[in-house]
C-alpha angles and dihedrals in degrees: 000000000000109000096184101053090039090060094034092049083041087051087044096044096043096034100242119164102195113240123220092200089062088048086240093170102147119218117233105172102099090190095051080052086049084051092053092052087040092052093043086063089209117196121198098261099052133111121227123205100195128195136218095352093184111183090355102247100129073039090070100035086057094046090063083058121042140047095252130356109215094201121193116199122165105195113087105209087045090049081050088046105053095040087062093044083050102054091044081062095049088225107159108184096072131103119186118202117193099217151100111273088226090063093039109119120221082228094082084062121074103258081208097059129067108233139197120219113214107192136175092191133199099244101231089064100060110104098042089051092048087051089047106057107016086065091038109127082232105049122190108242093223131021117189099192132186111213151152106295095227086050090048095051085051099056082043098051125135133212110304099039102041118145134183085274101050091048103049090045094045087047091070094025161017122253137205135167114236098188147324123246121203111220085244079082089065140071120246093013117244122217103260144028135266144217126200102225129189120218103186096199116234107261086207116053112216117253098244132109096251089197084070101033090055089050091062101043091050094049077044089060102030093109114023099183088057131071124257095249089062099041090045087048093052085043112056091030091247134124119279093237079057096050092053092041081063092043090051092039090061094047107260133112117284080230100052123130125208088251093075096057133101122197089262089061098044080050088060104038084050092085102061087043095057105060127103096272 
């Protein structure tokens, strides 16, 4: 199938300009579709709440799959658009919702089944749609994502070169990068590259109050430029001696900075920061 001349001839026939405000970059590598259904591991019992289906081709690849494909698409001629195609296909397991992701509701899930999410997502939309669902009551157990490259090595950062990001999404799951795509793989393409990237979601949450975990790693990472000690003093309104009696305390480096990090050693820095200062 060519991908390519198949969007191109659908934009043509139902009068769609691609815009760049809704991150309607279609997709036109089958076999980078074939990746993302390879990486989601579907079995034929599960749910997929798929993002951002576009012209439905992946749509199509994951019914053949699951049990039932939950797919979001905001635009209302491309939701249109994907129903009838559907429906020439006789392809029964898919619903299609005509909304924006960030307003969808769990509800529409069954609470009593575990669920992947599939997403090809506007890229402005990223964080809020981590936050979202990765602190949703009802977590997926899998997302196979498609984002900015430079977001994806981010949320996939190590020690050294942790940020806010890497560490809220590493706290409810682990990340990997699949692949990376080249915008040469989009049309019209867009302005940067991609990377398909895994976050298997923990199974066990950690026994922590995340309220309170949250509020350290962002005063952590107030001032990036700055050491812990500093950030954590200005924080939580303290001296910054007693700020790195507390670092040291909890067995890290008076000089660290929040960058060198991971979620482990914020769990273990949360302790000294709780108590009545």
């Amino acid at each position: 199938m060519d991908i390519l001349k198949k969007t191109q001839e659908l934009c043509r026939l139902y009068e769609i300009k691609p815009a760049r405000s809704k991150g309607q970059n279609f997709l036109i590598k089958e076999e980078i579709y074939d990746k993302m259904v390879v990486t989601a591991d579907l079995a034929k019992d599960n749910i997929v709440l798929e993002v951002g289906p576009g012209l439905g081709f992946l749509t199509a690849k994951l019914a053949k799959i699951a049990k039932k494909v939950i797919t979001v698409e905001l635009d209302d001629k491309l939701a249109e658009i994907l129903e009838t195609g559907l429906k020439a296909q006789k392809v029964e397991n898919v619903e299609v919702v005509n909304e924006n992701i960030l307003d969808f509701r769990s509800q529409i899930l069954d609470l009593n089944s575990k669920y992947k999410i599939v997403a090809n997502l506007p890229y402005n939309i990223t964080s809020v749609f981590l936050r979202k669902f990765l602190s949703a009551e009802h977590k997926p157990t899998m997302m196979v994502l498609m984002l900015q490259k430079e977001v994806a090595q981010r949320i996939c950062a190590r020690v050294g070169e942790m940020s806010l990001l890497a560490a809220s999404v590493q706290f409810y799951a682990k990340p990997e990068i699949i692949e990376y795509v080249p915008r040469e793989n989009f049309w019209p393409r867009p302005e940067v590259d991609s990377a398909i990237v895994k976050l298997e979601i923990r199974s066990k949450k950690y026994e922590v109050e995340e309220k309170k975990f949250f509020q350290l790693v962002k005063i952590g990472f107030s001032a990036r430029r700055k050491m812990l000690k500093n950030n954590l003093a200005a924080g939580f309104r303290i001296n910054n001696t007693e700020a790195e009696n507390r670092i040291k305390n909890a067995g890290f480096s008076q000089n660290c900075r929040a960058q060198e990090l991971a979620v482990e050693d914020w769990l273990k820095l949360l302790p000294y920061f709780t108590e009545k200062t």
